[in-house]
N, C-alpha and C positions, 0 to 999 in steps of 0.2 A: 840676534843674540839667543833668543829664546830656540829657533832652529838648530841652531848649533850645538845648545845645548842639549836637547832631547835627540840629536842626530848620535850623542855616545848612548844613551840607553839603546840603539836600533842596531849598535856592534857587541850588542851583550850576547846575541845567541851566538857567534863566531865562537864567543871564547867558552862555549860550556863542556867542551869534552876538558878543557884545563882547568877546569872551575871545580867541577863534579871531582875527577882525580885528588886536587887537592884539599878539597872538603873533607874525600874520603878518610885520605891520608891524617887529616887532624882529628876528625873526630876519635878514629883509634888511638891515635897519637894521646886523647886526653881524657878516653874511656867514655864518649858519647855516647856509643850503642848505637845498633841499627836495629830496624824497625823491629819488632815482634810480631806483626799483621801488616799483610800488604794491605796497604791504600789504595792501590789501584783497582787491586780486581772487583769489579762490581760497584764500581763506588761514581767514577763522574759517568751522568747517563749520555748516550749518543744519540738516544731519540728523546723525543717532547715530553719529558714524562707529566704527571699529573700532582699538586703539590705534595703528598705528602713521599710519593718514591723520589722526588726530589730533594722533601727534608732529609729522611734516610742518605741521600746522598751527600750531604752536608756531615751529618754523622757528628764525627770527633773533629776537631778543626783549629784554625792559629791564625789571628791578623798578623798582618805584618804591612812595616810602614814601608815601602822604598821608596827611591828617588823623586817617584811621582806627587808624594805630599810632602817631601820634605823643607823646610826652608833655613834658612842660613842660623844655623846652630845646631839642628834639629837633628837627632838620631834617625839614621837609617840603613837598611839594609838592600845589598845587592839584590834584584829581583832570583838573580840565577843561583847565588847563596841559599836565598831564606825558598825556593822551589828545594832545592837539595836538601833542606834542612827538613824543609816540611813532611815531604814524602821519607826521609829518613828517620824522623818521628814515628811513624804509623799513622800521623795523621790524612786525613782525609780532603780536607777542602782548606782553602783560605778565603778570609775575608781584607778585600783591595781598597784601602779608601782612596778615592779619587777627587782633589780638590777642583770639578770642574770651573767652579765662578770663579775660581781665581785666576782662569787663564780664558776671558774672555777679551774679546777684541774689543775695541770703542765702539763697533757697530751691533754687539752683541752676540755675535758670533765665537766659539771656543777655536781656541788658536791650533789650528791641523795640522802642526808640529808638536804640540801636543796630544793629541787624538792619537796622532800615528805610534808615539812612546806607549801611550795606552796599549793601543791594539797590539804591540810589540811585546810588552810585559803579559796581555794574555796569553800570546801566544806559548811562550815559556812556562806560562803554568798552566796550560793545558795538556801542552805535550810533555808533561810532569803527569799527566792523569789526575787530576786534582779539579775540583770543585772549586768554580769561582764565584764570589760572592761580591760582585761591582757595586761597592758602598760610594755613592755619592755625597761625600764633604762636602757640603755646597752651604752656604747662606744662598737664605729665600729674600731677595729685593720686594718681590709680589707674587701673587698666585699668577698673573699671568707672563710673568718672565720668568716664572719657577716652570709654567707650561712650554714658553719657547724653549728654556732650555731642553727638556726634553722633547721639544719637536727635534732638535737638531743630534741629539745621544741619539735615541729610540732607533731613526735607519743608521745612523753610521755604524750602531754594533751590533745591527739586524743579522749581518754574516757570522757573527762567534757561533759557537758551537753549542747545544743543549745546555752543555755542562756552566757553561756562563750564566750566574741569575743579576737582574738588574734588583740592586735596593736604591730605592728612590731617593730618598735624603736620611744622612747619619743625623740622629737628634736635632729635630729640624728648628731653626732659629732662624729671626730676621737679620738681614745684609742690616750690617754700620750700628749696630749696638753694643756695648758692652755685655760681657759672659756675665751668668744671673749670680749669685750670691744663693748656688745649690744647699737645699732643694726647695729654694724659695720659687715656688709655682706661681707668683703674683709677677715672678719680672715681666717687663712687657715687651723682652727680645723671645720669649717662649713662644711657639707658635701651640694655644690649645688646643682643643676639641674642635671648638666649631671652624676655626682658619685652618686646622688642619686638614679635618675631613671636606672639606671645601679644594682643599688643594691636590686632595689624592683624587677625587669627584674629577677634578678640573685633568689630572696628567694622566691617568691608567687610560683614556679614552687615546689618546697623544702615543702613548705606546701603544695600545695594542694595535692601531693603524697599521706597523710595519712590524710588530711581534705578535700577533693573536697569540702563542701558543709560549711564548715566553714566560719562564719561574720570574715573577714580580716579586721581592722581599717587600714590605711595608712595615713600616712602626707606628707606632702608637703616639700620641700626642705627650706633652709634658716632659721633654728630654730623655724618650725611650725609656721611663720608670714603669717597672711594671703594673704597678697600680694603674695605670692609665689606660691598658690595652683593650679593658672592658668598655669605653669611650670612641673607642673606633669605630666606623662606618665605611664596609667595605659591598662593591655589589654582588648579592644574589649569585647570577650566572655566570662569574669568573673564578672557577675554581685552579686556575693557574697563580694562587698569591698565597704567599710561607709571612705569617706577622711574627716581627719580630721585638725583643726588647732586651733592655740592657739593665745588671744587675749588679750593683757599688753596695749595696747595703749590709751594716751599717757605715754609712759616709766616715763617721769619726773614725771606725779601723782604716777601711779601705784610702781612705785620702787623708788619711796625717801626714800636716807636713808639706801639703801640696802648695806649690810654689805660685800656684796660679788660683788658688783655692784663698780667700781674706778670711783668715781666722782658725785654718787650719792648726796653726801650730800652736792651737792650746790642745789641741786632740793626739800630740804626740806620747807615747806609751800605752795608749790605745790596746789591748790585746783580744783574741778571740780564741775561744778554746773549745767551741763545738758541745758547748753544754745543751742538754735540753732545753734549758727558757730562749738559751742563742738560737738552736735549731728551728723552734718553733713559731719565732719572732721573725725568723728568715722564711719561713714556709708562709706567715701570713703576710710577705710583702707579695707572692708570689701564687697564690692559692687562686685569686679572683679572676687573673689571667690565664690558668689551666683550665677553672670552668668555664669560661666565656670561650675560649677556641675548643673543647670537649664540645658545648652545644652550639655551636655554630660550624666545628666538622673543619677547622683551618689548624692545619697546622703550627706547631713554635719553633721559632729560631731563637738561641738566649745567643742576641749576636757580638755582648762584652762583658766579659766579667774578669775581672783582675782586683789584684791591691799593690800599694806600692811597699819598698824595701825599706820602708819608715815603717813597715807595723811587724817586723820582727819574724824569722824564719817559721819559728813555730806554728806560728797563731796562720803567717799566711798557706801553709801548709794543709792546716785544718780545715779554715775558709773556703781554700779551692778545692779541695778534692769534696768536703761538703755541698759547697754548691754543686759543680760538676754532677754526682752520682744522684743528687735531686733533680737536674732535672732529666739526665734519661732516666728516672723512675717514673718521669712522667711521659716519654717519647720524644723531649726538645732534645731538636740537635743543638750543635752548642760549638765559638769560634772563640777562643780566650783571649783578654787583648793583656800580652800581644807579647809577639816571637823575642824582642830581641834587642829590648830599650835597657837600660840600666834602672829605671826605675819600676817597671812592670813585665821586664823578661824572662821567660823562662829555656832560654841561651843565650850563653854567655858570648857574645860577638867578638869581645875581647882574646879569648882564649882556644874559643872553638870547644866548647862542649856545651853541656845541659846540666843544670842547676837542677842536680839531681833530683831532691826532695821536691822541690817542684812539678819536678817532669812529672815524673810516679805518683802525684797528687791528681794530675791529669789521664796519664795512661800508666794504670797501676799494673804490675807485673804479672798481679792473678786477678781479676776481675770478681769484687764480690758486691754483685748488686742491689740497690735500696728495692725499697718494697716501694706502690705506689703509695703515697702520702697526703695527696688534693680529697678532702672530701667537698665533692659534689653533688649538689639536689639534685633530683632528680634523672630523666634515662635521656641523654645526646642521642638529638639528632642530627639527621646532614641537611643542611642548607638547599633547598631545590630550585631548581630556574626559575625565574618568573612564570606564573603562572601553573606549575604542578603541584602537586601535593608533596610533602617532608614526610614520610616515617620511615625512615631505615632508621637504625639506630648505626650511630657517627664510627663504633666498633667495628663493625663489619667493614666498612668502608678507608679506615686508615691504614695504614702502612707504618707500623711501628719502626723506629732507627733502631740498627743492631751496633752497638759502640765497641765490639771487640776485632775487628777485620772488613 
């Protein structure tokens, strides 16, 4: 069953000169616009780069769900659509969530009818020129089946191309719990600090076996909140890792409403208007995670940030493009979630076009950039191998994202 089924995702690239045509044809059709800045040129790298030409490569960017996480109800989109959509955005990369554990075998092995729909769906968005960002869905059973499983990822997608980065686990949480009652940090399906950093301790060894020079993403403990990132423990001499984290705040705009969210729906009417106390209450969930990657020299990915179509056009308009311009004011590249849902889309899969005010929230027509706004103690430096001495300062040595092309 399962073969059969991912045997149709492996006849999706037959059909993409029919695919592409009629894309094309609807987005005109309903005034989508094509890109303003190619995506491609300069943007997925073809050799090993090092992390931060990597983040730059990340850049501007879109999740999207397809086939691959979807399950019976679930919104999804065509791999060979939401490529077409993405590079006709201007954007740059996507981020792929992949629910490995959920296609594991009883022997613990991931099912290679699976794997291969994987490796099929990158395929297509690489030869899109696009930036992959292999977000691993996974509940964590244990740290050391959280390590098998990437014993068994790590070679199988040793062969993708530079442009491919592994993130290790999306908001990492334990197998067979119930979802916590956000942003209650006491649930005890959250995986913290110490069981986190235990468990990236335990798998970055596991990859780099058959990736040495691979873009590692990593997050931060406490359901990718940015407050958390500062709690990380990453090693010294692997400057091939981009941390990432993810930014809902404040919960009551961004998730009124939410269906899976208990108690959401007293937080309906909710609105955000980009006042200064907003602006600033948003920079301090966010300030503590610019300084701690400024002096440790790692690179940011902000790898989610959306609100749902419960908090009103305005207000999410202001949100996103607020957040967005914060944080390339600081050099995070940044993946919106997400392409193409009904409740957190910014295209309309229904119609074929782009929710306009959205879109332009995102990739605004004239680019008019924030200032930096993280104040930082002190002079960043960069991290040095075991055993040398640290004083470069962390500037010299990054590679700012350029978010216009």
């Amino acid at each position: 069953m399962r073969a059969a089924r991912w045997g149709n995702v492996r006849r999706h690239r037959d059909r993409r000169g029919l695919i592409a045509a009629a894309l094309a044809a609807t987005l005109v059709l309903f005034g989508g616009g094509w890109p303003r800045t190619d995506p491609i040129a300069g943007a997925a790298p073809a050799t090993w780069p090092d992390a931060h030409e990597a983040n730059a490569a990340i850049g501007r960017g879109v999740e999207i769900v397809t086939e691959l996480d979807a399950v019976p109800g679930s919104e999804f989109i065509d791999v060979e659509v939401a490529a077409d959509v993405a590079v006709a955005g201007g954007f740059r990369s996507v981020r792929l969530p992949v629910p490995f554990t959920r296609y594991l075998e009883p022997d613990g092995t991931v099912d290679p009818a699976f794997l291969a729909a994987v490796e099929d769906e990158l395929a297509v968005l690489t030869d899109h020129g696009l930036t992959v960002v292999v977000s691993c869905s996974c509940t964590i059973e244990s740290i050391d089946a959280f390590g098998a499983l990437w014993a068994q990822l790590a070679p199988a997608l040793a062969d993708q191309p530079p442009s491919v980065y592994f993130e290790l686990a999306n908001e990492p949480v334990w197998h067979g719990t119930d979802s916590p009652v956000i942003p209650d940090f006491g649930a005890d399906n959250i995986l913290h600090a110490a069981d986190w950093n235990q468990a990236v301790a335990t798998v970055l060894p596991t990859v780099r076996a058959s990736n040495p020079e691979r873009i590692v993403v990593v997050t931060g403990p406490d359901l990718s909140f940015p407050q958390a990132v500062p709690e990380l423990v990453l090693p010294d001499d692997d400057r091939h890792l981009i941390v990432t984290f993810h930014q809902y705040q404040p919960l009551q705009f961004t998730h009124q409403g939410a269906g899976w969210l208990p108690g959401s729906d007293a937080w309906l009417g909710t609105t955000w208007s980009g006042t200064a106390a907003e602006i600033d209450t948003l920079a301090g969930t966010m300030e503590a995670a610019v300084c701690w990657a400024a002096q440790h020299d790692r690179p940011l990915f902000l790898g989610e940030f959306g609100s749902l179509a419960t908090g009103g056009l305005a207000s999410r308009v202001a949100w996103t493009e607020t957040v967005a311009r914060m944080a390339e004011a600081e050099g995070i590249s940044w993946t919106y979630f997400e392409l193409s849902s009904d409740g957190f889309g910014i295209w309309d899969r229904h119609v074929g076009a782009w929710r306009t005010e959205l879109y332009e929230a995102l990739m605004p027509p004239v680019d008019d950039p924030m200032a930096p706004w993280a104040a930082c103690a002190g002079t960043p430096t960069t991290t040095a191998p075991a055993g040398t001495a640290s004083t470069t300062p962390a500037a010299a040595a990054t590679v700012t994202p350029t978010f216009t092309g």
